[in-house]
N, C-alpha and C positions, 0 to 999 in steps of 0.2 A: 504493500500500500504506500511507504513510503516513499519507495524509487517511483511510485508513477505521480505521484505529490511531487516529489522534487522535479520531474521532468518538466512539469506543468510549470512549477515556477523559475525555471530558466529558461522559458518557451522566448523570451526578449533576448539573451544571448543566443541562441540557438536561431531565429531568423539573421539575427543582425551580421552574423560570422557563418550565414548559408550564404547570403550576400557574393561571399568574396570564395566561396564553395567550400568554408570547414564545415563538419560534421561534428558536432559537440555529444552529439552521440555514441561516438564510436567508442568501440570498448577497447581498443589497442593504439597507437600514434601512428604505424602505417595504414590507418582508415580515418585518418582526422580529415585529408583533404580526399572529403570525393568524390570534387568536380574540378582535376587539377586544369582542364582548357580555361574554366569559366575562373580560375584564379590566374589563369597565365593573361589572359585576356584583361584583367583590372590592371592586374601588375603592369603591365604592358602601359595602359594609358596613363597611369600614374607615374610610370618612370617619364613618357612623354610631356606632360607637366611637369615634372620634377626638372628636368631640364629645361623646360619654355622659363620657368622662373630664375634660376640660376645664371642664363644665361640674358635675360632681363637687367636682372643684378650687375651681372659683370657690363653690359653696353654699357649701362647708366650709373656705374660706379662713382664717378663726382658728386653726383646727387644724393648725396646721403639721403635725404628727405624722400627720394620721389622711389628707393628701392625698399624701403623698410619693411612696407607692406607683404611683400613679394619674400623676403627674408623669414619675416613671421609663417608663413605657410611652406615655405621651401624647410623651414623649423621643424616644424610639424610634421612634414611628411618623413624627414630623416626616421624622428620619432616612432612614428608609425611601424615604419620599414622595422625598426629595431623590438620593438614589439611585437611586430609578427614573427619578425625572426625566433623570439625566445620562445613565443609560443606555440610555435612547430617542433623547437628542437627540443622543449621541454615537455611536448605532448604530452607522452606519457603520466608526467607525475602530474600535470593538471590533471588528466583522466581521473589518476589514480585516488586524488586526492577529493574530488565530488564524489567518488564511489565510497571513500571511508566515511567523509562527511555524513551523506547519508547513511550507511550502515548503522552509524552509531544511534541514527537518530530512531532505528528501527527497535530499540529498544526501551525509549522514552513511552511512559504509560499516563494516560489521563489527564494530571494536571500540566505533566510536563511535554506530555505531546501539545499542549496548548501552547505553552512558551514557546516550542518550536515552531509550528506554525504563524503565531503572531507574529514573530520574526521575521519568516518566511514572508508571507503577505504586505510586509513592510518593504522588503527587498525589492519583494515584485511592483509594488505602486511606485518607487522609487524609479525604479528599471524603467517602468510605462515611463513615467513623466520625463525623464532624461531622454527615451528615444526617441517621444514625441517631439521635443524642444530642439532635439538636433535634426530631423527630419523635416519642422520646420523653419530653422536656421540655413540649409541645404537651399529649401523652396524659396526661402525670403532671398537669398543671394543671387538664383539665379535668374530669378523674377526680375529685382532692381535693372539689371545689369541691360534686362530685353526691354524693359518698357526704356531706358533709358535711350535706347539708341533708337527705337519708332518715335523718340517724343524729339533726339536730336534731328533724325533724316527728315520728318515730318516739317520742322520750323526752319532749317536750313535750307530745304529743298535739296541737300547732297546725302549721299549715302553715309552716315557717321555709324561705327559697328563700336563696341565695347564688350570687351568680356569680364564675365565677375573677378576673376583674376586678372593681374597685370604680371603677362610673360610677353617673351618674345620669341617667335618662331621663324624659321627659315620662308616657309608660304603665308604671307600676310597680305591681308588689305584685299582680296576678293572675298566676293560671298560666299562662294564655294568652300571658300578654307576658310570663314570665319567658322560655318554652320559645321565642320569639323573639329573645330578646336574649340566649339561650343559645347557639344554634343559629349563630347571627351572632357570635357572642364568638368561637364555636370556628370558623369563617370565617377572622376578623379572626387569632385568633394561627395559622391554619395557614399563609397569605397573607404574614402577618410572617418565620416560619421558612422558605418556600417564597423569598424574594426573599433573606434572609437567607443561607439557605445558597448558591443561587445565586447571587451575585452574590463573597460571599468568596469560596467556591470557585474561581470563575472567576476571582480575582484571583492567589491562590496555583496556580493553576494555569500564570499567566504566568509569575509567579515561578519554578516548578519548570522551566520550558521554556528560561527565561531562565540558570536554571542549568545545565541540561543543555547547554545550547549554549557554556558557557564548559566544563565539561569536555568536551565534543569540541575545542574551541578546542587546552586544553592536551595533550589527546592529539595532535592536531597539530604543536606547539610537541615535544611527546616524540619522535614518529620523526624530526620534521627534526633535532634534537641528537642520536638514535643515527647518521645519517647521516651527518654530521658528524664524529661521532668515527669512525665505521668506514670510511668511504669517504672518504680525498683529492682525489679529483676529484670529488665531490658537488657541483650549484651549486645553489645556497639561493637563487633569483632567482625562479623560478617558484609554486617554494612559499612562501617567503617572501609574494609579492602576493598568492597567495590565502589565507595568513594571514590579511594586513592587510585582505580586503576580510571577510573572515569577521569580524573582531574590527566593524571598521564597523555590522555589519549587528549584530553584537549591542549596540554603543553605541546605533543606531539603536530597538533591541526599549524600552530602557530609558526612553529618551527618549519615546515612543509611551505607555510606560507611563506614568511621570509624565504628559504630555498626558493621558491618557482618565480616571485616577482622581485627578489634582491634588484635582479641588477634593470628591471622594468620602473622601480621606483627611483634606481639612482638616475638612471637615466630622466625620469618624469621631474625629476626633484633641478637637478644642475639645467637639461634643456629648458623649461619653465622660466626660468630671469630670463633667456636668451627671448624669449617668446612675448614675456608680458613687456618687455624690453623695447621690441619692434613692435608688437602691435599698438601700446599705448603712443607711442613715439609718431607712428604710420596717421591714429586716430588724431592727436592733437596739432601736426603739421601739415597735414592734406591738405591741399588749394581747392582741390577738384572734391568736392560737395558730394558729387554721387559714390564716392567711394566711403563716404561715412559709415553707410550703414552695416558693408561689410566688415568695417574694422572695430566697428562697436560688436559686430557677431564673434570675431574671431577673440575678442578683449575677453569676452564674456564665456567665452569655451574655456580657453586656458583657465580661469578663472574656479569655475566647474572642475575640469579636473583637479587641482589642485585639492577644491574642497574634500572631493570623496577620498582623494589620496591619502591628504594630512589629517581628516576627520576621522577615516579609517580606521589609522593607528589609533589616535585620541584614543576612541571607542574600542579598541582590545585593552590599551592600560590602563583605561576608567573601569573595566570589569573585573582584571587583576585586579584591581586596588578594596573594589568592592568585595571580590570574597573574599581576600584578608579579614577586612570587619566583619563580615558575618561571620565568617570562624569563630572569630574570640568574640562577638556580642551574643550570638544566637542559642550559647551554650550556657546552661546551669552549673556553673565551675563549683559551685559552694554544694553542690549535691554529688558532685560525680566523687566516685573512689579513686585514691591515687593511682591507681592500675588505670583505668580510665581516661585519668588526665595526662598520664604517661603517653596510649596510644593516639592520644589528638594531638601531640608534639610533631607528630610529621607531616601531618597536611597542615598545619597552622605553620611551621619553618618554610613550607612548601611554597604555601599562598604569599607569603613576604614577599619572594620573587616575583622583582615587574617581569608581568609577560609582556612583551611589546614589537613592536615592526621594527626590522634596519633596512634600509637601501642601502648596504653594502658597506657605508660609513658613517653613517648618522641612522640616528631612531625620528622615525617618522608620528609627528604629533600635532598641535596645533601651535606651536610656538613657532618648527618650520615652516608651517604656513605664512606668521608673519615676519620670518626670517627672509623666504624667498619675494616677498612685498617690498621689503623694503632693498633688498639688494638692486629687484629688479627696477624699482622707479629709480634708485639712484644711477646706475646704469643710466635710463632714460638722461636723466639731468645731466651728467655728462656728454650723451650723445649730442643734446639741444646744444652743449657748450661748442662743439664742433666745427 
């Protein structure tokens, strides 16, 4: 029952990463991609953007001002690429580690299967609202981009074409090759938002399981201290160990996590200044008006990610923190027998331990969040010095 619950609620990762033809399904990493034409085929358009922008960049390298925009998204896709990369090589233990996630949960009863699913359903409305916001962030970008150049060729009487991005290609300035480099623009940012949201999603989706499993934990830790107090001859030996191997198994989830997105959050963490850096920089020096609104989209994404990144973590070390207290408040110390208070010395030593996220050389929290703020606007302030 539970593996087809869980399937249900990563049905938003599971579209958004068919997109680009993974199978989130698959039970082994050589059936993760399987539509590899329909992945060679994004890949494809997206390295040709990747290039139309970089190549933008380098024409117009004097212009500090007039490439930034192009830099911010030429950013991004690096990113991307690097992401996907981890996420193919790392298949496996991603599989592996939705399949324990959920095993474990196959044994939570009644009120804890409740915690698990309120979780769950959090995750999932989260997931909804994020794919919808960048799907239509997608529409809003490449909408502007068309009405703008019917509303320039219209008042000019000349043909004026603009694309949502500002690249440069070898076939420019006919129709024929704008409506292709249109056509592959809008590709390129569906491909971006499609790995985009799958891939956070599925990150905060650990996170949400990983919480859920410590409040089953503490509802655990709660009947055995009613028991305690009501019952005298209650022996806390049995449940006590399966406590401790429950607590293990969620030390273990965390640890798995750090392993598979280490170096997805190092990388999310250092690219991010470079990002909010050019786009804020792109937003407040633009001449050309119509390009606002993409750079308040793209402001607004980085933004986003960051939150669930550094929120993430927050929300794994706010729950360590939390069963600490409950350990030593939830228990009737003044009743228990020294034998007793003996065996609660090891998940109470246990619980001290921050559980918590690293990207590789920093713990991921909310303090980096506005570490990475402030680097990045100072950046910015320099750039303007320029």
């Amino acid at each position: 029952m539970a593996d087809k619950i869980c399937a249900k609620f990563l049905s938003i990762q599971q579209r958004n990463l068919a997109v680009l033809g993974f199978n989130l399904k698959a039970a082994q990493r050589q059936y993760l991609v399987d539509k590899p034409l329909k992945l060679l085929f994004v890949l494809s358009c997206n390295f040709y953007w990747t290039y139309g922008l970089i190549n933008f960049a380098i024409y117009n390298i004097e212009n500090f001002d007039e490439i930034t925009g192009s830099l911010s998204v030429f950013n991004q896709d690096i990113l991307l690429f690097f992401k996907m990369f981890i996420f193919f090589a790392k298949g496996s233990k991603f599989l592996n580690l939705i399949n324990r996630v959920n095993k474990l949960a196959d044994k939570a009863k009644n009120q804890e299967y409740d915690e698990w699913m309120s979780e769950n359903r959090l995750a999932e409305l989260i997931a909804k609202v994020y794919s919808y916001t960048c799907r239509a962030a997608v529409t809003f970008s490449a909408t502007v981009s068309l009405i703008y150049s019917f509303y320039e060729t219209y008042t000019s009487a000349e043909l004026k074409l603009k694309l949502p991005l500002k690249a440069r290609f070898s076939l420019d300035g006919k129709l024929s090759y704008f409506a292709f480099n249109y056509i592959t623009c809008v590709i390129h940012l569906n491909t971006m938002a499609s790995l985009t949201v799958g891939l956070d999603s599925l990150y905060f989706w650990f996170i949400y399981n990983i919480s859920a499993h410590f409040r089953i934990l503490r509802k655990k830790l709660e009947i055995m201290a009613v028991n305690l107090r009501t019952n005298p001859q209650y022996s806390i030996e049995d449940d006590l160990g399966t406590i401790i191997v429950y607590h293990l198994d969620i030390i273990g989830f965390i640890k798995s996590l750090n392993e598979i997105f280490g170096e997805i959050l190092w990388a999310e963490v250092t690219m991010s200044c470079l990002q909010m850096c050019f786009a804020t920089h792109a937003l407040m020096s633009e001449v050309d008006v119509s390009n606002a609104p993409f750079n308040i989209v793209v402001v607004f994404a980085v933004m986003i990610q960051l939150v669930i990144y550094c929120f993430g973590g927050e929300k794994i070390r706010e729950e360590s923190i939390s069963l600490c207290s409950d350990v030593y408040l939830l228990f009737p110390w003044h009743k228990m027998s020294m034998q007793q208070k003996r065996l609660m010395l090891l998940p109470l030593l246990r619980s001290q331990k921050d559980a918590y996220l690293k990207g590789l050389f920093f713990q991921i929290d909310r303090n980096l969040f506005v570490f990475i703020l402030k680097t990045a606007f100072s950046l910015r302030t320099l750039f303007s010095t320029l």
